[in-house]
C-alpha positions in Angstrom: 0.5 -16.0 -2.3 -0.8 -12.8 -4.2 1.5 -10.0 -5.9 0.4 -7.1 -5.6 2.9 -3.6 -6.5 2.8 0.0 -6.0 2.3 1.7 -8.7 5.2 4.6 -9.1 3.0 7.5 -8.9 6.3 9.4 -8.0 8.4 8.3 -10.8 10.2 5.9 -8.6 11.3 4.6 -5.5 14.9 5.6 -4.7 15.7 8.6 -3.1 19.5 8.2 -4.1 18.9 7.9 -7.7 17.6 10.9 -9.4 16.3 9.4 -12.5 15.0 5.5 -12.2 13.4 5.6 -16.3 9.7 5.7 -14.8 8.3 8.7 -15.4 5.8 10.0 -13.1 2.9 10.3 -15.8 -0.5 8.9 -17.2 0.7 7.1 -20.0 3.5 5.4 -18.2 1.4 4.4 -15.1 -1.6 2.9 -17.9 1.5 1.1 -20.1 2.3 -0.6 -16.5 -1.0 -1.5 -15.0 -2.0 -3.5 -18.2 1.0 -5.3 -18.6 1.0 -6.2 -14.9 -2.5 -7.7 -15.9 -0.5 -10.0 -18.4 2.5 -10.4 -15.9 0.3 -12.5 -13.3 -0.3 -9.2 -10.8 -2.8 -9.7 -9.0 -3.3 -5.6 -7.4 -1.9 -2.6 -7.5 -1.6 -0.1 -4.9 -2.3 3.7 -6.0 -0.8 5.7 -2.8 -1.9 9.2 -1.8 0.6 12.1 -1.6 -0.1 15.4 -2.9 3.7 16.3 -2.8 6.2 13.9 -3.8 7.5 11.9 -0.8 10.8 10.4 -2.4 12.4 12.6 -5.1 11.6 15.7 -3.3 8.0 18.4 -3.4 9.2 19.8 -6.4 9.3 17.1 -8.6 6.0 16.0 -9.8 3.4 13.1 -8.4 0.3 12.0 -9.7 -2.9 12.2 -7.9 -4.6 8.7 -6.7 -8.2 9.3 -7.2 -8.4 10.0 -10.4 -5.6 7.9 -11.1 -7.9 5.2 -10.0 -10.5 6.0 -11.7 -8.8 6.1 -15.2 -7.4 2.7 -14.5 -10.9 0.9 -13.8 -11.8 2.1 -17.3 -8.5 0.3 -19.2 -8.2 -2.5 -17.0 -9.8 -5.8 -16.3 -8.6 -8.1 -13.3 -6.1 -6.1 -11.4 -7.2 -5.2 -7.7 -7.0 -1.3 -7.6 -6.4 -0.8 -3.6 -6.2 3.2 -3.6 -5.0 5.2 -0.8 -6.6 7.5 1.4 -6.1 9.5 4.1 -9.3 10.8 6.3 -7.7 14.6 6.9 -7.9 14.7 3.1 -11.6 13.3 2.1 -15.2 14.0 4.3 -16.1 10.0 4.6 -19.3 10.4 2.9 -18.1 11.6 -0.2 -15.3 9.4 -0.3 -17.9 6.3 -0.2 -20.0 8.0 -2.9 -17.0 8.3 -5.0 -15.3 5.2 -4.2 -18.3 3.4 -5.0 -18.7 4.9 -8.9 -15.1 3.8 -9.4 -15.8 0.1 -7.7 -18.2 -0.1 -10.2 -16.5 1.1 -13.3 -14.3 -1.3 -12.2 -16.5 -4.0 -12.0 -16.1 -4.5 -8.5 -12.3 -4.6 -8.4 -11.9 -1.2 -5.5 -10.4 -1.5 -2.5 -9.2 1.2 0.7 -6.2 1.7 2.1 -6.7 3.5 4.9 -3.9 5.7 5.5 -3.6 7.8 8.9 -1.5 11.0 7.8 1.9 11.6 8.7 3.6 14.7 6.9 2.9 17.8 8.5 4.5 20.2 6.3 1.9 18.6 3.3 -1.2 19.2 5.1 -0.1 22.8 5.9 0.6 23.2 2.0 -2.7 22.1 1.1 -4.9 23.6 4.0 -5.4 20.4 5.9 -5.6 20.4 9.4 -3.2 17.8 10.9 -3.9 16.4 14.5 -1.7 14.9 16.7 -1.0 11.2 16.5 -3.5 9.5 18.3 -6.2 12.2 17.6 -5.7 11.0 13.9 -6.6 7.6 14.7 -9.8 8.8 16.6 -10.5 10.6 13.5 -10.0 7.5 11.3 -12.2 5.3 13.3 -15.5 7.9 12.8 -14.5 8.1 9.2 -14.7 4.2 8.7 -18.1 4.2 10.8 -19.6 6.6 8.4 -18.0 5.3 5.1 -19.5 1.4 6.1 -22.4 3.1 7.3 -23.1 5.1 3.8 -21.9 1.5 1.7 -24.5 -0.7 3.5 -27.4 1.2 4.4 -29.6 4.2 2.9 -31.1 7.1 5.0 -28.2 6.8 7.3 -27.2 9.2 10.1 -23.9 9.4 12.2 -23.2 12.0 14.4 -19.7 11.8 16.0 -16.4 14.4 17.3 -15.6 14.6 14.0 -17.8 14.1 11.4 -21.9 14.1 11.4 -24.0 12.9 8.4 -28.1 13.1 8.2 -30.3 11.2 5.9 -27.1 10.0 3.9 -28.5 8.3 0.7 -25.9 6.5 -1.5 -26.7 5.1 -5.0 -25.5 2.8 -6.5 -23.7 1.3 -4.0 -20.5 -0.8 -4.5 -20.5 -4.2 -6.8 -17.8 -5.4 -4.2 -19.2 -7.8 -1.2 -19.9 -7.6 1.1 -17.7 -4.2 1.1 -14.3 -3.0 -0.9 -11.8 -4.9 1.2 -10.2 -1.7 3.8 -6.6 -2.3 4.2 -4.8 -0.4 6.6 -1.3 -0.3 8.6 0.3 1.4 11.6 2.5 0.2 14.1 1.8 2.2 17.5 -1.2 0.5 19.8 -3.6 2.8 18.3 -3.3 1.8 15.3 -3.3 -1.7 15.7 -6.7 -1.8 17.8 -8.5 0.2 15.2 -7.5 -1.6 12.7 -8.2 -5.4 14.6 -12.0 -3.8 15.1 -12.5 -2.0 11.7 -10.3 -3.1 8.9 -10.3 -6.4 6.6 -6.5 -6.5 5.9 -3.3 -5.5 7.6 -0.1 -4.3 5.9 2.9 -4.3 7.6 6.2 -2.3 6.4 9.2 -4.4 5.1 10.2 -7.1 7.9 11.9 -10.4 8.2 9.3 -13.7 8.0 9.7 -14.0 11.9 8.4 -10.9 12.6 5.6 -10.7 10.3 5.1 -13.6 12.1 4.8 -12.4 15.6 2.7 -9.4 13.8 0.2 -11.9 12.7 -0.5 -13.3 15.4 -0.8 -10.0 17.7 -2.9 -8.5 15.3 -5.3 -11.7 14.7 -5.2 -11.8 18.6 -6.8 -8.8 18.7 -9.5 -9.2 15.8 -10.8 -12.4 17.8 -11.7 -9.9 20.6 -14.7 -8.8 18.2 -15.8 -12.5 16.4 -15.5 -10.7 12.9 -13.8 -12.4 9.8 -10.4 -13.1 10.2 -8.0 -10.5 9.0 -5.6 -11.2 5.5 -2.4 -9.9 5.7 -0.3 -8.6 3.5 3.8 -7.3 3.9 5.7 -4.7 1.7 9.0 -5.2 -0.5 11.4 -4.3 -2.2 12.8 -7.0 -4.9 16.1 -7.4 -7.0 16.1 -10.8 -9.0 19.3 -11.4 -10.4 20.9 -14.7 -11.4 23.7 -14.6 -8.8 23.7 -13.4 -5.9 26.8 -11.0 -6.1 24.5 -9.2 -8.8 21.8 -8.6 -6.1 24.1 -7.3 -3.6 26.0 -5.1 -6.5 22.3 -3.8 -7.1 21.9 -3.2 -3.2 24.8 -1.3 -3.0 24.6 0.6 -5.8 20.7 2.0 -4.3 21.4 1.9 -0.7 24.8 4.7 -1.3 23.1 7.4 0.9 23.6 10.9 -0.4 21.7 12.8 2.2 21.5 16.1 -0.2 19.1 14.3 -2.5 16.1 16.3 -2.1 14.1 12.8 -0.5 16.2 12.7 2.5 14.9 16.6 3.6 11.0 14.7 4.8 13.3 12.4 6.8 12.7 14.0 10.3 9.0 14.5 9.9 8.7 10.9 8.8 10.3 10.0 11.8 8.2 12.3 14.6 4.6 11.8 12.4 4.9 8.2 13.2 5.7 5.7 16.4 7.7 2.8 14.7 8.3 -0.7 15.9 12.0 -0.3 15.1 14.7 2.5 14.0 15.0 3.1 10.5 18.3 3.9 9.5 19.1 6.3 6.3 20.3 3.1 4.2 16.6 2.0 5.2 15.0 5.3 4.5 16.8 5.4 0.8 14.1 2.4 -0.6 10.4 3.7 0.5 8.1 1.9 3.0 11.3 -0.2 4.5 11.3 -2.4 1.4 14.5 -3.7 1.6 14.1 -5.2 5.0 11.7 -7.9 3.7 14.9 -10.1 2.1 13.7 -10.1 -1.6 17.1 -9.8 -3.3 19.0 -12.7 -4.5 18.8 -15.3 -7.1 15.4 -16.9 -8.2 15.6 -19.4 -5.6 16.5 -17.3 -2.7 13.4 -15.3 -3.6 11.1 -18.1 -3.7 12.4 -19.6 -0.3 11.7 -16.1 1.2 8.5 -15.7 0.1 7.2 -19.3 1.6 8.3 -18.0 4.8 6.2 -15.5 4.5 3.8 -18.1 3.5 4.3 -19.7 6.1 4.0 -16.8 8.5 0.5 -16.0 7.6 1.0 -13.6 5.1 -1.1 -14.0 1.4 0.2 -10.8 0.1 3.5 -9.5 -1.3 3.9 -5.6 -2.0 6.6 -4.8 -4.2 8.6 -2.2 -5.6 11.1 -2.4 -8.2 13.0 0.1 -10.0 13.4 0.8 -13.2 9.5 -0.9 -12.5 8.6 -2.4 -16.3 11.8 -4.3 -16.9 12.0 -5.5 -13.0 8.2 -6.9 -13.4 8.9 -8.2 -16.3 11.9 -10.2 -14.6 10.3 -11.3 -11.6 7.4 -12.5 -13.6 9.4 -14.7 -15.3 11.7 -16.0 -12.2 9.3 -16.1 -9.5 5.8 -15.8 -10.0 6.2 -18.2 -13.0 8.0 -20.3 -11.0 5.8 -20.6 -8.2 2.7 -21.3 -10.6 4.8 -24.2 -12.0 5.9 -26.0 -8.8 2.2 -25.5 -7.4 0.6 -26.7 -10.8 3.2 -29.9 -10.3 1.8 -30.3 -6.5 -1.5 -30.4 -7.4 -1.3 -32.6 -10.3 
């Protein structure tokens, strides 16, 4: 299994705590990506929001690209799998600048292709914003020409949406044979785009049995087109303690919905920008990208015995979210990924 976190570009992750000690800023987000490096991390995911999705649009967020692009220059092993969202970047230049940062990096980029869903935020920031499906249509062109630009020179495209002549791109990426594109979505749309033109598939917070069932769909679909067969990777949200009644006091604590915190006032748009897989209730909503229904709270053990499920199911990468997130890395790196390296150094010795 890989670890991988987001990194708190928002200063958190709760929308029914106010202040979780992780300030949205530069020096915090550098202090944490390095130490992950030391933790046993294995990638980071930068997401993209120009307002901030969970402790309401006035508080402050950072911006992912050149977030990214400052942590290739201080890092050295961590996976940096920045998001982005084609209403927001022409695919051309995205590749052009994606590639630079894949290489300051040393080859350590990756995509993760993110189909918009906040209207109010692309009306803010003079984006247009389509209509479900018409997104995905969009997003498929944008991959074409993004691919197209990283593999070949004097490329053309011309498509609905976009339409590129002569494209030359130098230097292309160190990654091979392309930075891994990750992507997620739920509705049928999404899922056939991403079985065609991605490399990974992420899937919100879910119990082992239907990440399962995911897996399988979604590699059903990929074998359609004889490419590579797709990783897969599931979000969560983790609270290590040494009992379980400490978890569940933690759980409680974090899940006590106040629907005037400024996160909740999205909640609607969240809802009608998307076509879910299953209702997401407030208690849900209060821990971002469903987190909480992934099971990773408990003791040591109980963590460990969720996450071979997961292992089980098909899945090689964990997405977490902790909060406050130092001290709650810190802690699972001691109780879980430590473990796991020890009981797998014992089985293959």
């Amino acid at each position: 299994m890989r670890y991988g976190y987001w990194l708190p570009v928002f200063g958190g992750w709760l929308r029914n705590v106010e202040d979780e000690n992780m300030q949205a800023s530069w020096a915090y987000v550098k202090r944490l990506a390095q130490r992950s490096e030391e933790l046993g991390f294995d990638l980071t995911l930068i997401a993209e929001l120009n307002l901030n999705d969970i402790k309401g649009v006035d508080a402050p967020s950072l911006d992912a690209w050149s977030t990214a692009a400052a942590l290739a220059a201080v890092t050295e092993k961590i996976e940096l799998m920045v998001a982005v969202r084609p209403t927001f970047h022409l695919p051309a230049l995205l590749a052009k600048q994606a590639a630079n940062i894949d290489r300051i990096s040393g080859g350590r980029l990756s995509l993760n292709v993110v189909s918009s869903w906040w209207a109010d935020e692309a009306r803010k920031y003079g984006v247009t914003f389509e209509q479900h499906d018409d997104r995905y249509a969009r997003t498929s062109e944008w991959l074409d020409v993004v691919d197209g630009a990283w593999s070949k020179d004097h490329f053309s495209y011309t498509g609905k949406y976009y339409r590129v002549e002569d494209n030359v791109l130098q230097p292309k990426p160190l990654a091979k044979p392309r930075p891994t594109i990750y992507a997620g979505g739920e509705s049928p749309a999404a899922k056939d785009l991403i079985a065609e033109k991605a490399d990974a598939y992420l899937m919100h917070g879910d119990l082992p049995e239907r990440a399962a069932e995911k897996v399988q769909d979604l590699s059903a679909r990929r074998a359609k087109f004889k490419a590579e067969p797709l990783k897969f990777g599931i979000a969560g949200y983790a609270i290590v303690r040494e009992t379980e009644k400490e978890a569940q006091d933690e759980l409680r604590r974090i899940t006590d919905v106040q629907q005037s915190a400024a996160g909740y006032a999205n909640y609607q748009q969240w809802i009608a920008g998307t076509q879910l897989e299953q209702r997401v209730s407030l208690e849900d909503y209060s821990v971002s990208n469903r987190g909480l229904r992934s099971g990773l709270i408990g003791t040591p053990e109980q963590i460990q015995e969720r996450i071979a499920g997961f292992e089980k199911a098909g899945v090689d990468l964990v997405l977490l979210q902790f909060s406050p997130q130092l001290e709650e890395m810190e802690a699972f790196s001691k109780a879980v990924i430590g473990k796991n390296a020890g009981s797998l150094a014992r089985t293959a010795s």
